[in-house]
TORSEGU-563201 format. One line per 4 residues: number of its first residue (from 1); their letters; for each residue x, y, z of N, C-alpha, C. Coordinates in Angstrom, 1 decimal. Layout:
NUM	a	X Y Z X Y Z X Y Z ~ ...
END
This chain:
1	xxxx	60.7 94.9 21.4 60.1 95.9 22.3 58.9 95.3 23.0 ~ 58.4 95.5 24.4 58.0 94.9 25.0 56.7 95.7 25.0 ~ 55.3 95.2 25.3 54.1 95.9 24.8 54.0 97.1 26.3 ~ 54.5 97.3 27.2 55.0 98.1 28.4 56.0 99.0 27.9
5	xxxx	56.9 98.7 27.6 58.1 99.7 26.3 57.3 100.8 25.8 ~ 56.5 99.9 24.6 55.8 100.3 23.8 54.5 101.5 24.2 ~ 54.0 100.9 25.7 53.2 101.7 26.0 53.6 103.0 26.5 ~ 54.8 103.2 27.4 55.2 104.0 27.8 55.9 104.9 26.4
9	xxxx	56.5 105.0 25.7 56.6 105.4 24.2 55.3 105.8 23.7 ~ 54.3 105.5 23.6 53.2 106.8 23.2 52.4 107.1 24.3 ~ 52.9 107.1 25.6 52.5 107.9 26.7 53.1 109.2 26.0 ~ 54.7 108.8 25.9 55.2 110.3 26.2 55.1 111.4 24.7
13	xxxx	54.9 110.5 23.9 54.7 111.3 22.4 53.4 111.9 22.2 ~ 52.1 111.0 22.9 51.1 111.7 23.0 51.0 112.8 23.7 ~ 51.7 113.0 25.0 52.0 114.2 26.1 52.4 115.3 25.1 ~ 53.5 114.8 24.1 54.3 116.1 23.3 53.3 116.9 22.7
17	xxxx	52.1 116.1 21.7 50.9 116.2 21.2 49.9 117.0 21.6 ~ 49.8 116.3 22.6 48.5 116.9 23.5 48.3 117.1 24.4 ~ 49.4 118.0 24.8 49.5 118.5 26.7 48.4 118.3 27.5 ~ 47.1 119.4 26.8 46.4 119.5 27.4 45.2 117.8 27.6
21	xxxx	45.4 116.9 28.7 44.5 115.8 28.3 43.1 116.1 28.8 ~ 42.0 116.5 28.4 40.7 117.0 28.8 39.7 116.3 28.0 ~ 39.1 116.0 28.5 37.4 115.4 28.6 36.9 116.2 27.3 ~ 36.1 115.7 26.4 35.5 116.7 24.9 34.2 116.5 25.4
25	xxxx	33.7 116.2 27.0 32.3 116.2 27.0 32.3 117.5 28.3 ~ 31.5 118.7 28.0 31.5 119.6 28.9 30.4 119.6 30.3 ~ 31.0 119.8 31.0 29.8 119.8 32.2 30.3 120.7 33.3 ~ 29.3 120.6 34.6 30.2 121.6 35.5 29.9 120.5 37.1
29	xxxx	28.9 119.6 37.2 28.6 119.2 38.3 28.8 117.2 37.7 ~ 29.2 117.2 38.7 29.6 115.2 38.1 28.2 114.4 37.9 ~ 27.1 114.9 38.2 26.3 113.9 37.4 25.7 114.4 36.1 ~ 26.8 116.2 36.0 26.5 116.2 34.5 27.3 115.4 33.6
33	xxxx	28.1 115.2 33.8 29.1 114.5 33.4 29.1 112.9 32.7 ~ 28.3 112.1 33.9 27.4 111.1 34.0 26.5 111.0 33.0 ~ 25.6 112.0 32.9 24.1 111.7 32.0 24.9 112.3 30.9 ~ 25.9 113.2 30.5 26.9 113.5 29.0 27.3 112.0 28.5
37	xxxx	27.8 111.4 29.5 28.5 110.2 29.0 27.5 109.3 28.7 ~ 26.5 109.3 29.2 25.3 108.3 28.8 25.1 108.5 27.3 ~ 24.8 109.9 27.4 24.2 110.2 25.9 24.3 110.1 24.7 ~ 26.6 110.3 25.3 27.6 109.8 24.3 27.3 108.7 23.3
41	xxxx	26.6 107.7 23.8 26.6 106.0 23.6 26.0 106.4 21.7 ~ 26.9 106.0 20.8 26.4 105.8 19.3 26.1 107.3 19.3 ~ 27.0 108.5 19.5 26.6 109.6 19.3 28.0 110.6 19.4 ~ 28.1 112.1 19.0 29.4 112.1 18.7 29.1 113.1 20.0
45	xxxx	30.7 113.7 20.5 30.7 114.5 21.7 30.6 115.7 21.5 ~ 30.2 116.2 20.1 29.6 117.7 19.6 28.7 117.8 20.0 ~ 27.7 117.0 19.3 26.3 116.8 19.8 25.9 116.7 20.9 ~ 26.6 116.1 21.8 26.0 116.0 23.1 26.4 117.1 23.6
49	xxxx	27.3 118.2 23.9 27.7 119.1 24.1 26.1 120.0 24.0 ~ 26.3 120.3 22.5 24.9 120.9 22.0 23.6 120.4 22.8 ~ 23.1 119.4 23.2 21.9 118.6 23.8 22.2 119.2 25.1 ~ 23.6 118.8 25.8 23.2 119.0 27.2 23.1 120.6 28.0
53	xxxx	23.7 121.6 26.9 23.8 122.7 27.0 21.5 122.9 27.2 ~ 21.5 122.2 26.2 19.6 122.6 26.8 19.1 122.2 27.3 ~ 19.4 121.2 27.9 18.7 119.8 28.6 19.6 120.3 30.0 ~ 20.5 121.4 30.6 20.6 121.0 32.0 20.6 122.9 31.9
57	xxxx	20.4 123.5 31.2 19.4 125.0 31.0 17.9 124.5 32.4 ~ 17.3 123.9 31.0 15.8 123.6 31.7 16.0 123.1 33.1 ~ 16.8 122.0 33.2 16.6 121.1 34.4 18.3 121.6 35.2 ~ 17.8 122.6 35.6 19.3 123.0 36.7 19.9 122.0 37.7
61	xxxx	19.0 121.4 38.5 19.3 120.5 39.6 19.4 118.7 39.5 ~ 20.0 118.5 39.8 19.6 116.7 40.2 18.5 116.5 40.4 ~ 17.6 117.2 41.3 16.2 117.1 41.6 15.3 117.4 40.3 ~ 15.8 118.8 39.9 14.5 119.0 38.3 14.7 118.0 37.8
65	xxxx	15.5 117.0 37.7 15.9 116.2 36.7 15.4 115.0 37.1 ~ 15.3 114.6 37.9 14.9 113.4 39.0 13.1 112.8 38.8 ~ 12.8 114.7 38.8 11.5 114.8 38.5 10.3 115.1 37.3 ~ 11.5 115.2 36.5 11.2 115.8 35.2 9.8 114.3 33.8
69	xxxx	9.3 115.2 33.4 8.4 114.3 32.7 9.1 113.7 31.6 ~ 8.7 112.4 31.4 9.0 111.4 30.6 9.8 111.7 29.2 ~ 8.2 112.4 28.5 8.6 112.9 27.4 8.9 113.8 26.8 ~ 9.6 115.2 28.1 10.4 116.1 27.9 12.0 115.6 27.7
73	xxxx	12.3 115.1 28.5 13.6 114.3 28.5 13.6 114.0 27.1 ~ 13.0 113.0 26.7 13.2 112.1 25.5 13.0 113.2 24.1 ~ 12.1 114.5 24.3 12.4 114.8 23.3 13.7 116.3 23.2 ~ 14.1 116.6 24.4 15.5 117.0 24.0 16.5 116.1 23.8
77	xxxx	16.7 114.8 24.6 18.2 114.2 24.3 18.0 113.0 23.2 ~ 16.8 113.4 22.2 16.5 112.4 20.8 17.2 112.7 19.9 ~ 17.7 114.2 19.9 19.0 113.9 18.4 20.3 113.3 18.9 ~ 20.6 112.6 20.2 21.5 112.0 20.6 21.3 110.5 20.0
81	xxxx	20.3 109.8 20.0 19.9 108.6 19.1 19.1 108.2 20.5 ~ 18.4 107.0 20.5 18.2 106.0 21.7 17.3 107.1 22.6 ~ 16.7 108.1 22.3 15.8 108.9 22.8 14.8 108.3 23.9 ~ 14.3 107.2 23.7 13.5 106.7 24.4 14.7 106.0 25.8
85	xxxx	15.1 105.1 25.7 16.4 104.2 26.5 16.9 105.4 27.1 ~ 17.5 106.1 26.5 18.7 107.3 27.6 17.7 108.5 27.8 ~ 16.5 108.8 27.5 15.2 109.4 29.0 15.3 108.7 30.4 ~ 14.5 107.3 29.8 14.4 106.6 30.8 15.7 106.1 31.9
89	xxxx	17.1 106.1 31.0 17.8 105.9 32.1 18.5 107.0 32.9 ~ 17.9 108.6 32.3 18.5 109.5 33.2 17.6 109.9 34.5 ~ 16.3 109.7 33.8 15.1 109.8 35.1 15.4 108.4 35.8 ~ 15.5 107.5 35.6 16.2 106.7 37.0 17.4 106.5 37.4
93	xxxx	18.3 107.5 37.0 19.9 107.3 36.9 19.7 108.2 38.8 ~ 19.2 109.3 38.2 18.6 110.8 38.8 18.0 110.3 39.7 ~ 17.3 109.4 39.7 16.2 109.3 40.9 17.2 108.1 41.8 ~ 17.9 107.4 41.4 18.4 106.7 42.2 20.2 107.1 42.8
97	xxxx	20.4 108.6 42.4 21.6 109.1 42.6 21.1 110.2 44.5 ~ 19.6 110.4 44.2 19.2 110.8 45.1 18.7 110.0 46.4 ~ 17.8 108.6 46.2 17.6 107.6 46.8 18.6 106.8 47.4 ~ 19.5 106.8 46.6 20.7 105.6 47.3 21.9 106.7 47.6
101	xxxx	22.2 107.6 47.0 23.4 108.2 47.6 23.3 109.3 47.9 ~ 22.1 110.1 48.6 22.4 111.6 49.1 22.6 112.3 47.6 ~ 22.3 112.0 46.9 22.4 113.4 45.9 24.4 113.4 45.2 ~ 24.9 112.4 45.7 26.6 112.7 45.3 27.5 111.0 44.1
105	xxxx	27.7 111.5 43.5 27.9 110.8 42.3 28.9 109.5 43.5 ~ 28.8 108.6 43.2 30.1 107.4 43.7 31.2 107.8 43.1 ~ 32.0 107.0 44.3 33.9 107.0 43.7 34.1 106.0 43.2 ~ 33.3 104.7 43.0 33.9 103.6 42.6 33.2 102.9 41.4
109	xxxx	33.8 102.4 40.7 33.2 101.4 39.4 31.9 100.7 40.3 ~ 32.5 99.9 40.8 31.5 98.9 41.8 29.8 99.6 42.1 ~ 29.8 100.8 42.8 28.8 101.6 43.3 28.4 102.1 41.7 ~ 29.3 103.0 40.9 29.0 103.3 39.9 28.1 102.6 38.9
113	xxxx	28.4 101.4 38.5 27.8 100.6 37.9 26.4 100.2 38.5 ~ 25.9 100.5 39.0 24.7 99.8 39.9 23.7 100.7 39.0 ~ 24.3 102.4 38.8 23.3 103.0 38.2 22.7 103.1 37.1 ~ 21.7 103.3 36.7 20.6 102.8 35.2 21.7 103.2 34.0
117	xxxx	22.1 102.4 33.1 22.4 102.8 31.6 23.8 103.1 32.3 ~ 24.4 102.7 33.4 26.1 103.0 33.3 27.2 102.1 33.5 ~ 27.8 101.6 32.2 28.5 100.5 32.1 30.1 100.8 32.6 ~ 31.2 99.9 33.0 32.5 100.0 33.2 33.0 101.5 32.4
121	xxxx	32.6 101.7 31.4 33.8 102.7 30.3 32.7 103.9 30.9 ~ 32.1 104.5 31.6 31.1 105.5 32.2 32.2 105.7 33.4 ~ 31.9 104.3 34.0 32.5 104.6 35.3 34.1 105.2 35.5 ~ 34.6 104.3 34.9 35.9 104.2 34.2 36.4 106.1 33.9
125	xxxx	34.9 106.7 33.7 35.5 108.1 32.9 35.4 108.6 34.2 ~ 34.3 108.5 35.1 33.7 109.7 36.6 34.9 109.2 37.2 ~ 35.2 108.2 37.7 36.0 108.0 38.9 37.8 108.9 38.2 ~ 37.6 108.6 37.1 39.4 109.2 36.8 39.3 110.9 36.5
129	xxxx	37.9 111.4 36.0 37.9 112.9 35.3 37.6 113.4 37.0 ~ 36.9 112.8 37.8 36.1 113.1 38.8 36.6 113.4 40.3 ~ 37.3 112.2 39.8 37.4 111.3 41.5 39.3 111.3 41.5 ~ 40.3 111.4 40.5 40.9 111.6 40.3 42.2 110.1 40.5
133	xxxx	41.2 109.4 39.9 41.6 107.6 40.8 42.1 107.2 39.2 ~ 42.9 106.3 39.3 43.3 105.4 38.7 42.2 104.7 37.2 ~ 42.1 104.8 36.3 41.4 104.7 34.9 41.2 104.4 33.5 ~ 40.6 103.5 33.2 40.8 103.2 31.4 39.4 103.7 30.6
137	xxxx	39.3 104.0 30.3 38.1 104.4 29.5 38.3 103.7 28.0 ~ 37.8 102.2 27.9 37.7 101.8 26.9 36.5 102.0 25.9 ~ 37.0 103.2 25.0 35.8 103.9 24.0 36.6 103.4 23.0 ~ 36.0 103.4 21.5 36.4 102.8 20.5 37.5 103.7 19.8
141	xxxx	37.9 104.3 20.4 39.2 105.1 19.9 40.1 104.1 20.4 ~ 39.9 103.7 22.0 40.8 103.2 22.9 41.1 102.0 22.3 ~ 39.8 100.7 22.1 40.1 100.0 21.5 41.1 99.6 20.0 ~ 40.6 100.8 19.1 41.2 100.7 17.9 42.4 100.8 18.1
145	xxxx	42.7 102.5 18.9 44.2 102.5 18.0 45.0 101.4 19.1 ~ 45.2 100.8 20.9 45.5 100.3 21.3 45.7 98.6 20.3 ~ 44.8 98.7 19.9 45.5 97.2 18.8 46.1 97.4 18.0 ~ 45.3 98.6 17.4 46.4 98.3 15.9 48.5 99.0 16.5
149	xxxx	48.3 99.5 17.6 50.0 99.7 18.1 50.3 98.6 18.7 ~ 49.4 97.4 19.4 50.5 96.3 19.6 50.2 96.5 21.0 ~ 49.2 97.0 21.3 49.7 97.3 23.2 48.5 96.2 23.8 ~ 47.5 95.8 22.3 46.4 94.8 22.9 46.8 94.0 22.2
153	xxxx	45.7 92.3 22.2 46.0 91.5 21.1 44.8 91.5 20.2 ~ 44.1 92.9 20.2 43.5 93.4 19.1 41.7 93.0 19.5 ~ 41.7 92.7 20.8 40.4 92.3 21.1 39.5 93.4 21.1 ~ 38.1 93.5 20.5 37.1 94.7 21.0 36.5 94.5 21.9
157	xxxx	36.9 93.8 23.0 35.9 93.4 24.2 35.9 94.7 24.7 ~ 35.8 95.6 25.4 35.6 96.4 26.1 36.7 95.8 27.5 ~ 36.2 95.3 28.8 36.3 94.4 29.6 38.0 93.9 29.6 ~ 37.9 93.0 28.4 39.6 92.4 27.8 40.3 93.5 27.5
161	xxxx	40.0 94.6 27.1 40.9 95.7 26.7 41.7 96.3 28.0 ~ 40.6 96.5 28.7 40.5 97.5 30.0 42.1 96.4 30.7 ~ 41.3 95.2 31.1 42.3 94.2 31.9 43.7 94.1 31.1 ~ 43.6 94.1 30.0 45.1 94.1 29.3 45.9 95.5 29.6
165	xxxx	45.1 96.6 29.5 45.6 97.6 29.4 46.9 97.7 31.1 ~ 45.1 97.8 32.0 46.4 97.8 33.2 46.9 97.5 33.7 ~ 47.8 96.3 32.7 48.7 95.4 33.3 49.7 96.0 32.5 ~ 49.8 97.1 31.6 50.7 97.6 30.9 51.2 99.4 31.2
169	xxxx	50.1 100.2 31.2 49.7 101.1 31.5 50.4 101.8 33.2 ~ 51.1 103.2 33.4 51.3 103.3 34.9 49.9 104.1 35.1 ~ 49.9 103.6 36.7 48.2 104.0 36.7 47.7 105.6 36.8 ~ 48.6 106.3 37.0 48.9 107.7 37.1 48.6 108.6 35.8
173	xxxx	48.9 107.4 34.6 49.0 107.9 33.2 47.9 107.7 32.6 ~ 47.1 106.8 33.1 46.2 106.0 32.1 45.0 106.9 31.7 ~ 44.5 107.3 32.9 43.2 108.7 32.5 43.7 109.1 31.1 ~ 45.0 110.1 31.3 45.3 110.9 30.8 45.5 110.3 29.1
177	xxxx	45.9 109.1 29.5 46.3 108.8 28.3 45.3 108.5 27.1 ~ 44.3 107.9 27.8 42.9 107.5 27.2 42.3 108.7 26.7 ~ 42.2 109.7 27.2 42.0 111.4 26.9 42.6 111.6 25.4 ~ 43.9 111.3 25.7 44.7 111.8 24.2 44.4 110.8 23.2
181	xxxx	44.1 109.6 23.5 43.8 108.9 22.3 42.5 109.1 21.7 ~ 41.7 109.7 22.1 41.0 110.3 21.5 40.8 111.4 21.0 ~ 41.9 112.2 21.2 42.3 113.0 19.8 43.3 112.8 19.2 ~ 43.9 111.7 19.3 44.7 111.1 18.4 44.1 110.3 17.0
185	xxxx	42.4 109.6 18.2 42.1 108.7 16.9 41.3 110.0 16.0 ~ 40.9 110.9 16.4 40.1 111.8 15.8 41.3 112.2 14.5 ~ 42.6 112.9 15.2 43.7 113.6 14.1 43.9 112.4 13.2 ~ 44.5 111.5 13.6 45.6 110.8 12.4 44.7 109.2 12.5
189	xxxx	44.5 108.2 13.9 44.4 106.8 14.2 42.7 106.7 13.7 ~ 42.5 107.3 12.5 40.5 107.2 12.1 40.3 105.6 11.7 ~ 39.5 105.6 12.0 38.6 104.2 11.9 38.4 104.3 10.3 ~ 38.7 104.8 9.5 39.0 104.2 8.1 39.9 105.2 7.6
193	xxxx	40.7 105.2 6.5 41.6 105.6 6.1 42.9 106.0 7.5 ~ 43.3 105.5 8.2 44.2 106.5 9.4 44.8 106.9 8.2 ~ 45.7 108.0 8.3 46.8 108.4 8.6 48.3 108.4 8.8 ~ 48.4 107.4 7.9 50.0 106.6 8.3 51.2 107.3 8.4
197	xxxx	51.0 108.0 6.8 52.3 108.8 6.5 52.8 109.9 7.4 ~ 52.0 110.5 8.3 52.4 111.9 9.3 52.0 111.2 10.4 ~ 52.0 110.2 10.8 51.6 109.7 12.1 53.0 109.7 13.1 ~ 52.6 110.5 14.1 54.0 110.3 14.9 54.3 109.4 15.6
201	xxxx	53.3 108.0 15.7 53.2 107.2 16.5 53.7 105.8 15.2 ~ 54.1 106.2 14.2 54.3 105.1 13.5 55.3 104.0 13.2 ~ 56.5 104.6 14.0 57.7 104.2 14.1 57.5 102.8 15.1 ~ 56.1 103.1 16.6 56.0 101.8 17.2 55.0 101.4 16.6
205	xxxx	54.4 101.5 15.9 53.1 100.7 15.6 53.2 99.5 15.0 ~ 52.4 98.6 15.3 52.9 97.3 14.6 51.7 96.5 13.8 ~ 50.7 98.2 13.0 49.9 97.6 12.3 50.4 99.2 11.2 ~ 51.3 99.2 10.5 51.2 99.8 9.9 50.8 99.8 8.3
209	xxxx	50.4 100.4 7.9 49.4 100.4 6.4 50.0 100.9 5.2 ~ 51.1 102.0 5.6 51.7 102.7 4.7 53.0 102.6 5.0 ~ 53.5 103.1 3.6 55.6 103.0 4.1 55.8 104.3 4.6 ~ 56.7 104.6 4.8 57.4 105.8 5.6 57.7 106.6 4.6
213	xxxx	57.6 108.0 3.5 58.1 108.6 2.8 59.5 108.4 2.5 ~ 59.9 108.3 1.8 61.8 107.9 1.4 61.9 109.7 1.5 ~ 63.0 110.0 2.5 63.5 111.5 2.3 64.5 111.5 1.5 ~ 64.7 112.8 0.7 65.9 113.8 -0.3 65.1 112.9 -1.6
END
């Protein structure tokens, strides 16, 4: 089986799984979206939920936010971790979303990336949840469980993942797919103990851990 076989085979099992493929970070305007995904960084997507629900209460606009004091920022998005680093890079994320682009998030990684504190897997998320473009979001779900099934050669580069992926990947699917693997790695593909025995994806996987139940 070819690592394209293979990919397409937990496209469609994850579809059966998890129809619905949706974002676990809630927002309503794309540079909420943006400053959610910042905050994400070493932090889980409950919490940030929780943080941003107060943190864009107070600061309604791009502009309150743009203008907002130092150490207001930092001490609501401090139970996210990096309190000081992701203040400072939403007050210049904000102030340079207004300065260089009229107030309107970019469609492309390229432009994307230019902004304070937003790496490829940021961009990677706006342009495909957003922009509705072509997408990998290499987050450590993506990384993990893509190796351990065989569809990577198990690299954590971020970068190396992304490039392996969409040479496998149809580009139509890939958002979506990246979505479900992260409630895949959450249900069964965990970063310690997975899940082997009820895994529906175990038949292609080519790191398996456990044997398959003997049935009758």
């Amino acid at each position: 089986m070819t690592k394209k076989e293979r990919a397409l085979l937990a496209i469609e099992k994850l579809k059966e799984i998890y129809p619905e493929a949706v974002c676990s970070l809630t927002y309503r305007h794309p540079y909420e979206l943006l400053i959610a995904t910042r905050l994400s960084a070493q932090c889980t997507d409950a919490r940030v939920n929780i943080v941003t629900e107060v943190l864009f209460e107070k600061y309604p606009t791009l502009e309150s936010l743009a203008n907002a004091e130092f150490e207001q920022i930092e001490e609501i998005v401090r139970p996210c971790g990096l309190g000081k680093t992701k203040a400072k890079d939403i007050i210049k994320m904000t102030n340079q979303l207004i300065d260089d682009y009229h107030g309107v998030v970019p469609d492309s990684i390229e432009e994307l990336t230019k902004l304070s504190g937003v790496g490829r897997k940021t961009a990677n998320l706006i342009v495909g949840d957003v922009y509705g473009k072509p997408s990998i979001v290499t987050d450590t779900h993506c990384i993990r469980i893509c190796g351990r099934l065989g569809l990577t050669d198990g690299s954590t580069v971020p970068l190396s993942v992304e490039r392996q992926l969409q040479k496998i990947l149809p580009p139509k699917e890939s958002g979506d797919f990246c979505h479900r693997l992260v409630h895949f790695g959450r249900e069964y593909c965990t970063a310690r103990s997975p899940k082997c025995d009820g895994c529906p994806l175990f038949e292609i996987c080519k790191n398996k851990t456990k044997k398959i139940p003997k049935k009758g």
